[in-house]
Residue frames relative to the residue before (quaternion, step in Angstrom):
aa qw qx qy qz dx dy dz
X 1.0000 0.0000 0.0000 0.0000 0.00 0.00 0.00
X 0.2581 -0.7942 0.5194 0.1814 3.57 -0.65 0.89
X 0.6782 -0.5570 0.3551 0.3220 3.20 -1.36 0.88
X 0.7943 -0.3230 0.5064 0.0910 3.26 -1.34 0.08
X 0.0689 0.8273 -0.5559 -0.0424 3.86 0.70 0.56
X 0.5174 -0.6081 0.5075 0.3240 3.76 -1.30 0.47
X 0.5710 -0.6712 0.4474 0.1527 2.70 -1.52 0.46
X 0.1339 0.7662 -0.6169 -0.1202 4.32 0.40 0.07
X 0.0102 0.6184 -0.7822 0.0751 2.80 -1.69 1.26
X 0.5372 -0.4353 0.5379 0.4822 3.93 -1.26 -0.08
X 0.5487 -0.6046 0.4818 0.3182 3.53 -1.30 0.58
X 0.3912 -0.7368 0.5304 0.1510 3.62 -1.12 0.24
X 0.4687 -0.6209 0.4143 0.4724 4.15 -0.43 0.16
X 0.4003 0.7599 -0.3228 0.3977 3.28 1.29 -0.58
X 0.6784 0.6042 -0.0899 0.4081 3.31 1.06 -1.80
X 0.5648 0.7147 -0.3400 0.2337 3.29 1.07 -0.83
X 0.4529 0.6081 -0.4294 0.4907 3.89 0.86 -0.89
X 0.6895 0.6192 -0.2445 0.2853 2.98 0.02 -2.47
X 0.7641 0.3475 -0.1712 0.5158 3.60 0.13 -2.08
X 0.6093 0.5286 -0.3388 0.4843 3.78 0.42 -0.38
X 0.5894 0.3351 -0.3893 0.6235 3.70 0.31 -0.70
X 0.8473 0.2263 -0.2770 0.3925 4.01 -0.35 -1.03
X 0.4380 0.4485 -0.6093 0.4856 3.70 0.72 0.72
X 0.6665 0.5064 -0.3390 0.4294 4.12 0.35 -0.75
X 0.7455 0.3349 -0.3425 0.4633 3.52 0.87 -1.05
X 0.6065 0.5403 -0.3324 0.4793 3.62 0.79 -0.83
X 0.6558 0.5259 -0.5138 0.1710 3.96 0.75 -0.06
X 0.0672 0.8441 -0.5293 0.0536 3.79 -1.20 0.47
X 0.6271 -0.5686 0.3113 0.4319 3.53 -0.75 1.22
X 0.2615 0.8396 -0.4153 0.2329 3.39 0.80 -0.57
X 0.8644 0.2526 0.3312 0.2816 2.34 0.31 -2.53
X 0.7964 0.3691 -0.0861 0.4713 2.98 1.34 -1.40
X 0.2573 -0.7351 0.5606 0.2813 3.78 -0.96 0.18
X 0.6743 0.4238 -0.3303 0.5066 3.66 0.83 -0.02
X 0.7146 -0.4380 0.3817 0.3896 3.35 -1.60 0.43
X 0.4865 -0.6305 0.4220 0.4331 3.31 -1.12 0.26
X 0.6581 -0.6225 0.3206 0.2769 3.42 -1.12 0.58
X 0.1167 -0.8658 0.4860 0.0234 3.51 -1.01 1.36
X 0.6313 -0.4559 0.4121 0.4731 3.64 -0.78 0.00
X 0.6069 -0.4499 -0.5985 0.2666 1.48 -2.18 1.80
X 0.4393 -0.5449 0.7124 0.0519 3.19 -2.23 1.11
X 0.5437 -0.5157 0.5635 0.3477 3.64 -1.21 1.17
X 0.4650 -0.5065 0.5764 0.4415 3.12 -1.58 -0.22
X 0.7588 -0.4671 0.3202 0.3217 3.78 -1.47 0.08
X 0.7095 0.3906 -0.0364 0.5854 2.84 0.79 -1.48
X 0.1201 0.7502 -0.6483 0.0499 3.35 -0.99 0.57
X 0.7005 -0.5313 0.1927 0.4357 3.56 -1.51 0.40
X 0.6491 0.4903 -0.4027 0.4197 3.95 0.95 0.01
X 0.8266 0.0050 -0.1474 0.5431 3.52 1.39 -0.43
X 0.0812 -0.7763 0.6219 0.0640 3.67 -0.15 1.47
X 0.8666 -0.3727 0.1431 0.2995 3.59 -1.47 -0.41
X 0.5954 0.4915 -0.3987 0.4949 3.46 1.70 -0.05
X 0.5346 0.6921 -0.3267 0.3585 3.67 1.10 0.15
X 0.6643 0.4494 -0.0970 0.5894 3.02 1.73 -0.80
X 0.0732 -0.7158 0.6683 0.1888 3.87 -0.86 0.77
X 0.1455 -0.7239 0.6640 0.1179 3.70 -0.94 0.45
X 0.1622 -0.6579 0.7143 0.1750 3.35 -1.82 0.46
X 0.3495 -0.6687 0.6474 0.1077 3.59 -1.60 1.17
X 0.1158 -0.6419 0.7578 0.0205 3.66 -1.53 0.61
X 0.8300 -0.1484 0.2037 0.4976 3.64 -0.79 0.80
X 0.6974 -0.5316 0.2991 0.3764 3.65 0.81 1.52
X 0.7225 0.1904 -0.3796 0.5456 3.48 0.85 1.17
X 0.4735 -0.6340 0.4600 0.4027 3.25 -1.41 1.31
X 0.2265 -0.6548 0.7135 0.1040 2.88 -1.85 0.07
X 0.8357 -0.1347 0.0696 0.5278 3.58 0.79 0.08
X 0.1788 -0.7713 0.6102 -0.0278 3.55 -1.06 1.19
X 0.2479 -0.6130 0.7478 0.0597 3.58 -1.54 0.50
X 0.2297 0.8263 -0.5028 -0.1077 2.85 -1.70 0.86
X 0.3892 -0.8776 0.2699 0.0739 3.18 -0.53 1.20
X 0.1597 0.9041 -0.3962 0.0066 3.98 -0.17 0.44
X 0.7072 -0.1937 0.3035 0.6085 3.55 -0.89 -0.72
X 0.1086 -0.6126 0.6821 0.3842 3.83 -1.01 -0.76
X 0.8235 0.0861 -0.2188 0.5163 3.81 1.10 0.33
X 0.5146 -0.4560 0.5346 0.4913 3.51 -1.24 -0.44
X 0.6385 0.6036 -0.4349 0.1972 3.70 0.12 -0.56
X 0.3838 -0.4546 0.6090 0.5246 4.21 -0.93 0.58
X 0.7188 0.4622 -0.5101 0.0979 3.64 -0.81 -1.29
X 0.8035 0.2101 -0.1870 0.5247 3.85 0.99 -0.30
X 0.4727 0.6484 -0.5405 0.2530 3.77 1.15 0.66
X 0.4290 0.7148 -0.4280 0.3490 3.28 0.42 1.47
X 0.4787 0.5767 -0.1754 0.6384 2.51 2.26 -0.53
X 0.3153 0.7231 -0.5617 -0.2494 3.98 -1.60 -0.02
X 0.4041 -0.7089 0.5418 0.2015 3.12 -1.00 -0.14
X 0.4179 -0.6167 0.6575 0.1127 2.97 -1.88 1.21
X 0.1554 -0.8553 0.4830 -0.1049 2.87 -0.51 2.17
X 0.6403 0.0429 0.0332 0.7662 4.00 1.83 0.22
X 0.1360 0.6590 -0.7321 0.1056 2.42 -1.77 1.12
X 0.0488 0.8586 -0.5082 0.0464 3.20 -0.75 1.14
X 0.1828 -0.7673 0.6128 0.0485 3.63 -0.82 0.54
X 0.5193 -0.6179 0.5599 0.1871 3.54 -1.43 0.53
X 0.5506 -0.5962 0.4226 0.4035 3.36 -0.92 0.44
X 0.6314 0.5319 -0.3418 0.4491 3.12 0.82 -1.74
X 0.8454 0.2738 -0.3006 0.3463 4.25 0.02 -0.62
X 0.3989 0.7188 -0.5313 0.2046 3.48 0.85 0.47
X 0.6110 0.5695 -0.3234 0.4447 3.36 -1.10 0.44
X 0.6363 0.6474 -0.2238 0.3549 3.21 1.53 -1.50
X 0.3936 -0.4835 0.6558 0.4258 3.81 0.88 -0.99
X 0.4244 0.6775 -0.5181 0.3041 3.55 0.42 0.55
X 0.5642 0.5444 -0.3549 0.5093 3.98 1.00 -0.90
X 0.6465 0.5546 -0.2896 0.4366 3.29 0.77 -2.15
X 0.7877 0.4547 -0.2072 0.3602 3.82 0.16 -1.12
X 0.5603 0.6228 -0.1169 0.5334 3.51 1.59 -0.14
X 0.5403 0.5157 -0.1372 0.6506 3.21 1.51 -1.31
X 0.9056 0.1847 -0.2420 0.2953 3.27 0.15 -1.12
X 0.2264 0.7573 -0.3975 0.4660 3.22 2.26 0.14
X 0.8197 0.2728 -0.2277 0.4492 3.50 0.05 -1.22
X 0.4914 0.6087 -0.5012 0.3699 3.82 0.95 -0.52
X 0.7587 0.2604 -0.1763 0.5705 3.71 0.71 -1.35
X 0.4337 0.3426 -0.6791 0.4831 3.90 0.28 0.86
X 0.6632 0.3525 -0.4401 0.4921 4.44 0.02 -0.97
X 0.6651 0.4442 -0.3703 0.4726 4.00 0.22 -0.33
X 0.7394 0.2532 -0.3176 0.5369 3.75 0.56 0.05
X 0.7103 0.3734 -0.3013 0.5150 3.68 1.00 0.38
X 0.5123 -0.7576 0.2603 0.3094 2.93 1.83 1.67
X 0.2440 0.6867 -0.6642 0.1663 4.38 0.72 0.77
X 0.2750 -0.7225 0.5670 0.2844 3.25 -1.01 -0.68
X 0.6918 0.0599 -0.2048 0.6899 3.47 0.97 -0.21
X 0.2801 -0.6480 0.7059 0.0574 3.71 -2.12 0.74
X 0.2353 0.8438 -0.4772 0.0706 3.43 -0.77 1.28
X 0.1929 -0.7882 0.5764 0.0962 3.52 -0.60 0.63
X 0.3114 -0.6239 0.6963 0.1702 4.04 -1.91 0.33
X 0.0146 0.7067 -0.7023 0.0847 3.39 -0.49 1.57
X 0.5830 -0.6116 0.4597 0.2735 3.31 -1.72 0.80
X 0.4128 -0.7012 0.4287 0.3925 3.71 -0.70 0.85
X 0.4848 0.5219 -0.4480 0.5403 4.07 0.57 -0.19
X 0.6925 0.6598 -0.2086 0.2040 4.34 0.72 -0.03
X 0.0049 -0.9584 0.2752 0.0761 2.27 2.46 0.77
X 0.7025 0.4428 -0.2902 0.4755 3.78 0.57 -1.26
X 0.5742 0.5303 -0.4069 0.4727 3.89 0.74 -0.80
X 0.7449 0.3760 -0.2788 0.4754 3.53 0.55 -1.28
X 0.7186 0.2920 -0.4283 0.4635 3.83 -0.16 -0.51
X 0.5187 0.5551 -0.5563 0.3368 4.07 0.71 0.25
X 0.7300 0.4983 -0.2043 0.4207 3.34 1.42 -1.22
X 0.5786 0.5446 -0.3671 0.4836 3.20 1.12 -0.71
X 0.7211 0.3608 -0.3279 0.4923 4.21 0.83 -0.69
X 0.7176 0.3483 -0.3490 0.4918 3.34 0.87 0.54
X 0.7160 -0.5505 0.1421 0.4052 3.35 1.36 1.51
X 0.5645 0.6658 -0.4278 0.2344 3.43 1.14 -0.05
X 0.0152 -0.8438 0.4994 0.1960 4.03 -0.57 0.33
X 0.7627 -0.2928 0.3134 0.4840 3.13 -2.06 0.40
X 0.3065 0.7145 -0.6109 -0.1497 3.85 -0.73 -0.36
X 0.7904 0.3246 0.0481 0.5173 3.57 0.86 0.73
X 0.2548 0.7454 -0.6098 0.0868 3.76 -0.45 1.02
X 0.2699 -0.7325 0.5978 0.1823 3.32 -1.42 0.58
X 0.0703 -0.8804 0.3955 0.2520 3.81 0.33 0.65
X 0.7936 0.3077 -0.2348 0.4695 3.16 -0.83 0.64
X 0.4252 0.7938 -0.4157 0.1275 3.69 0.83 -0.28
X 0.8206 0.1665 -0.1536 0.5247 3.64 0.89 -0.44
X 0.4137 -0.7547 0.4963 0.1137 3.22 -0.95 0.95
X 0.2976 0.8313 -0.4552 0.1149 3.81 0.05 0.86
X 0.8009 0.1586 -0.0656 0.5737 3.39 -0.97 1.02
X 0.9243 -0.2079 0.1985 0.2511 3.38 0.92 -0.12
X 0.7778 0.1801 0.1531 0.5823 2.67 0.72 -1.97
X 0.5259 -0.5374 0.5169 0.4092 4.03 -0.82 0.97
X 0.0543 0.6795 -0.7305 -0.0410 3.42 -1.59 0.47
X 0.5324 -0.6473 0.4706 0.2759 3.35 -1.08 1.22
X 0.1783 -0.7062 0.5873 0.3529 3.94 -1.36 -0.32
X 0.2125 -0.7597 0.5904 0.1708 3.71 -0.46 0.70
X 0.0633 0.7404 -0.6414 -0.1906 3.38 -1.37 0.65
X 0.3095 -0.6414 0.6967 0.0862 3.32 -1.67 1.10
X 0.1631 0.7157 -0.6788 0.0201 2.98 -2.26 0.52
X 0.0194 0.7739 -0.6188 -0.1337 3.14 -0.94 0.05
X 0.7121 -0.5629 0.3495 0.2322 3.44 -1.66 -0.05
X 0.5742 -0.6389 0.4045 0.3137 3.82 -0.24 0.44
């Protein structure tokens, strides 16, 4: 019997609890450049990214993992361009093709909102984050070395992109 495929839909305000609880459980140096998260927690949404910014995916009427996608500036000269600005998956759906299906969720949201190029800034220590992007056409286009300090140890920032 085969599993259960997720659902992607754009997120809802509704969603907000939901994506908030799995942005806290899903955090890890890995990934993150800020402290982990402490009481009282912002809300999710906020005025630069509210609920059409975000695509989410659902498993048996709970998310499990969201993408989000935006400007990478305020400026006209490069709003042709966005960027994948989070991504986050549950524990329970890894494995699932959930990251992959997100990725490519947000590729065709910047490809129907006429961009021309999709990029994102993944930590170099993100080995799984980076070989997802990299099979789904993304490249190196860019390293800062050393740029964040976490836990200790220097971690590079890689940026990727590719073309529409």
């Amino acid at each position: 019997m085969s599993q259960p495929q997720p659902r992607i839909r754009f997120a809802a305000q509704d969603d907000e609890d939901a994506l908030g609880r799995l942005d806290r459980a899903t955090w890890s140096p890995l990934h993150a450049v800020l402290p982990a998260p402490r009481p009282p927690y912002p809300p999710f949404f906020s005025d630069r990214f509210g609920p059409r910014d975000h695509i989410v995916a659902e498993l048996d009427g709970a998310l499990v993992g969201y993408v989000r996608v935006g400007y990478p500036t305020g400026l006209v000269a490069n709003a042709h361009v966005r960027q994948i600005q989070g991504l986050a998956v549950a524990d329970a759906a890894r494995g699932r093709g959930v990251g992959r299906m997100l990725v490519r969720a947000a590729v065709g949201l910047a490809r129907r909102q006429g961009a021309r190029r999709i990029t994102l800034r993944v930590l170099g220590h993100n080995a799984p984050a980076r070989a997802l992007y990299a099979s789904e056409g993304f490249v190196v286009e860019g390293v800062l070395p050393e740029e964040f300090l976490l836990e200790g140890g220097y971690v590079d920032d890689v940026f990727m992109g590719r073309a529409l």
